[in-house]
C-alpha positions in Angstrom: -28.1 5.7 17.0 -29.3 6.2 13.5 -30.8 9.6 12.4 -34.5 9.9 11.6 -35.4 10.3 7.8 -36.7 13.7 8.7 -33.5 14.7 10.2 -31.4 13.7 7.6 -33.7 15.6 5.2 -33.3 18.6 7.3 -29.4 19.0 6.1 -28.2 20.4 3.6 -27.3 18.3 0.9 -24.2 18.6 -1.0 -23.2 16.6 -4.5 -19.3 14.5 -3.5 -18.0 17.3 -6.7 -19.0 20.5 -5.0 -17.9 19.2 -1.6 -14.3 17.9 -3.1 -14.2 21.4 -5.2 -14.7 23.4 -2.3 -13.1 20.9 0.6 -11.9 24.0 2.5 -14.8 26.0 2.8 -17.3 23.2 3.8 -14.3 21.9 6.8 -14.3 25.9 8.1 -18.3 25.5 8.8 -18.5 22.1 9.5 -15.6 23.3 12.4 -18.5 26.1 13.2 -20.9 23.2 13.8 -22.8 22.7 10.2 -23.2 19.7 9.3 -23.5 18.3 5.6 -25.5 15.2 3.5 -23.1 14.0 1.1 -24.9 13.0 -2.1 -23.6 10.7 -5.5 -25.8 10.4 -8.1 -28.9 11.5 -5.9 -28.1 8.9 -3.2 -27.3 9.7 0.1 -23.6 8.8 1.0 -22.2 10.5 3.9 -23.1 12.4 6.6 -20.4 15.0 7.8 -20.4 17.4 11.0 -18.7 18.1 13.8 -17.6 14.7 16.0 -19.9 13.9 19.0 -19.4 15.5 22.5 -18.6 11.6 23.3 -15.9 10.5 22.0 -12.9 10.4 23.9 -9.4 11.8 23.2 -6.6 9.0 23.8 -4.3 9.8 26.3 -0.6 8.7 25.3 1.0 7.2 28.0 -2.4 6.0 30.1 -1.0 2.4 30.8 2.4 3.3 31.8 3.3 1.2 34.2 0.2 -1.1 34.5 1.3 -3.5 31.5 4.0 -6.0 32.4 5.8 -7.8 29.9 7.5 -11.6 30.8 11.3 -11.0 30.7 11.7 -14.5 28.3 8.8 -12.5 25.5 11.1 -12.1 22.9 13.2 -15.2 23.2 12.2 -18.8 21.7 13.0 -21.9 23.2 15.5 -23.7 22.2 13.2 -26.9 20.4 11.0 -23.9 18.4 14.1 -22.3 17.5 16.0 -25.7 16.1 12.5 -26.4 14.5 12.7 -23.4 12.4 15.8 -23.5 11.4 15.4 -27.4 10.5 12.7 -26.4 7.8 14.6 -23.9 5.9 
């Protein structure tokens, strides 16, 4: 959902140079919930904060055992295979 004009106005707005310059200091208050309007040449860019409360971590290792894979996947037959090796 797009931000309101007046929201985005609301932010602090921060030329791309002084947020490159001082990268470290604007990612320790972002982390502390601030969140930035990234401006070039007086046009709005970017908008940087803190990630939503919705977006969810990946779990390695979720599908274990729920994907099977055909025992023949990584074989060819034998026509494909003699097809190939015809063209080169």
């Amino acid at each position: 959902m797009p931000r309101s004009r007046q929201q985005t106005s609301s932010l602090r707005h921060v030329g791309v140079r002084e947020f490159r310059g001082n990268l470290t200091s604007f990612l320790k208050q972002v982390e502390d919930g601030q969140r930035f309007v990234l401006t070039s040449h007086h046009k709005v860019v970017a908008e940087i904060g803190p990630p939503s409360k919705d977006i969810v971590v990946r779990k390695p290792g979720a599908l274990r055992g729920k994907i099977n894979v055909a025992d023949d996947f990584g074989s060819l037959p034998a026509d494909v295979l003699s097809s190939m090796e015809d063209e080169a």
